[in-house]
N, CA, C and O of each residue as an XYZ file, in Angstrom:
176
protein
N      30.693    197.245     59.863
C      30.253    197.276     61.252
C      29.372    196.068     61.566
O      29.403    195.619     62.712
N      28.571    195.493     60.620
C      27.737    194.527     61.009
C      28.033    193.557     60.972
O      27.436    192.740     61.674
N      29.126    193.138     60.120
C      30.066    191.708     59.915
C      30.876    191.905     61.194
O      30.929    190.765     61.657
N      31.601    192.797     62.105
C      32.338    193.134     63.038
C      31.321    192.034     64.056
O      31.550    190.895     64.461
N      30.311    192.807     64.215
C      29.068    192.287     65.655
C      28.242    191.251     65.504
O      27.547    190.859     66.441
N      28.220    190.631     64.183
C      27.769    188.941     64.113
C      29.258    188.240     63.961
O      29.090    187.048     63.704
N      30.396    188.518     64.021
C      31.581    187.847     64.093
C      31.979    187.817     65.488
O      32.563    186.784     65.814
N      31.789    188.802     66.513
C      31.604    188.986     67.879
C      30.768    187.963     68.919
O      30.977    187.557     70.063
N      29.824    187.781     68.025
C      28.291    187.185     68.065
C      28.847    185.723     68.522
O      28.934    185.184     69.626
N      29.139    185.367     67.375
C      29.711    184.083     67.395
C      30.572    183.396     67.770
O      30.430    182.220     68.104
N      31.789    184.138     67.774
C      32.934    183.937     69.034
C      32.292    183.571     70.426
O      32.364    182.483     70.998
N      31.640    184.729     70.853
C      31.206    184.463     72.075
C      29.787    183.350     72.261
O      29.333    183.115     73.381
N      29.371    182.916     71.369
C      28.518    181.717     71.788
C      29.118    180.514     71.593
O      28.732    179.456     72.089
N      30.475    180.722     70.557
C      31.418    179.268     70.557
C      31.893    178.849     72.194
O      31.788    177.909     72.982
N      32.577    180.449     72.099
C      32.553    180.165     73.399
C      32.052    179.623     74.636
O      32.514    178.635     75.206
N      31.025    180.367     75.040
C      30.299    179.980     75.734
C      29.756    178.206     75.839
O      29.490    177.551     76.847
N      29.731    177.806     74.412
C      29.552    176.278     74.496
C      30.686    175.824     74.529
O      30.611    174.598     74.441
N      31.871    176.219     74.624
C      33.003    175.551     74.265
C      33.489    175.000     76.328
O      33.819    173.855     76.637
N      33.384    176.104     77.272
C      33.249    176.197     78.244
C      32.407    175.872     79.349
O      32.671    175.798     80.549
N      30.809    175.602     78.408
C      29.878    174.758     79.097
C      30.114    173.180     78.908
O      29.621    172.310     79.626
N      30.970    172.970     77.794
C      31.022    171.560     77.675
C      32.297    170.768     78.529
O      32.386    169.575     78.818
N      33.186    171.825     78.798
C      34.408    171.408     79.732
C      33.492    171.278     81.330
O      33.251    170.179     81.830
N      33.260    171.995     81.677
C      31.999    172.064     82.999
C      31.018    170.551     82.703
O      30.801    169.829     83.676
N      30.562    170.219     81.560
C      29.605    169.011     81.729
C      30.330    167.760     81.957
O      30.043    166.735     82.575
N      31.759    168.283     81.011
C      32.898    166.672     81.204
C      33.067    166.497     82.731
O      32.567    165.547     83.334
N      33.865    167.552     83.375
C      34.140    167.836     84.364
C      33.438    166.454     85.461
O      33.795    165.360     85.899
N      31.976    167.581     85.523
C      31.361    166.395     86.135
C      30.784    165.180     85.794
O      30.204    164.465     86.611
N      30.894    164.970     84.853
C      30.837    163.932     84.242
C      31.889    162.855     85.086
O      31.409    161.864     85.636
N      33.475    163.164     85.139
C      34.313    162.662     85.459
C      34.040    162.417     87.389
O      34.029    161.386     88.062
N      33.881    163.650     87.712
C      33.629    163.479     88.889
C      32.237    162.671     89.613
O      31.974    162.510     90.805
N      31.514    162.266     88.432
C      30.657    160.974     88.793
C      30.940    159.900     88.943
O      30.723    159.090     89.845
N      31.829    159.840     87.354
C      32.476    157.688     87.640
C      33.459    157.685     88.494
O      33.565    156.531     88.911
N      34.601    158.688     89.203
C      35.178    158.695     90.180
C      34.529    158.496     91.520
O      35.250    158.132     92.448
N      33.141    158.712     91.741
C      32.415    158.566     93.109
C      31.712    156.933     92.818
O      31.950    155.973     93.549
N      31.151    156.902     92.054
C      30.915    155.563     91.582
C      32.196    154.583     91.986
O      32.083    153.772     92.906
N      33.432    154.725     91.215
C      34.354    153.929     91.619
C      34.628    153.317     92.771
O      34.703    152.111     93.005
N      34.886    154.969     94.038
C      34.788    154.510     95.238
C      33.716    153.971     96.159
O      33.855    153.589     97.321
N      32.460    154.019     95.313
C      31.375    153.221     95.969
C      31.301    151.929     95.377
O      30.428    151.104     95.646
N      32.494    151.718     94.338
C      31.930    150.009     94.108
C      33.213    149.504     94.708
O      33.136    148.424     95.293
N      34.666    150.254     94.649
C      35.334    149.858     95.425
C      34.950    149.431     97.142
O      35.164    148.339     97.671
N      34.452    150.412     97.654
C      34.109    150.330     99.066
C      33.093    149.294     99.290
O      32.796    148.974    100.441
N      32.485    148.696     98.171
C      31.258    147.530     98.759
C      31.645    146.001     98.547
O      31.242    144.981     99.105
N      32.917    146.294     97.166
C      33.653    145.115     97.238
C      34.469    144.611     98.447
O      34.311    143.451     98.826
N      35.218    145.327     98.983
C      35.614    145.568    100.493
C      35.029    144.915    101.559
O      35.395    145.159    102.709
């Protein structure tokens, strides 16, 4: 039973970081994409 609920344990905090780190890329990406169009738009 106790190997069951620290194996539980851990799944779900892989998780949890595994899903916070797609969310940090995310915007991550959606920064140098706004960047882009602000260096595009000043070259302009």
């Amino acid at each position: 039973m106790m190997k069951r609920t620290i194996k539980i344990l851990l799944i779900l905090a892989l998780s949890s970081t595994i899903l916070s780190g797609c969310n940090t890329a995310r915007g991550v990406g959606e920064d140098i994409k706004s960047l882009g169009h602000a260096i595009s738009h000043a070259a302009s």
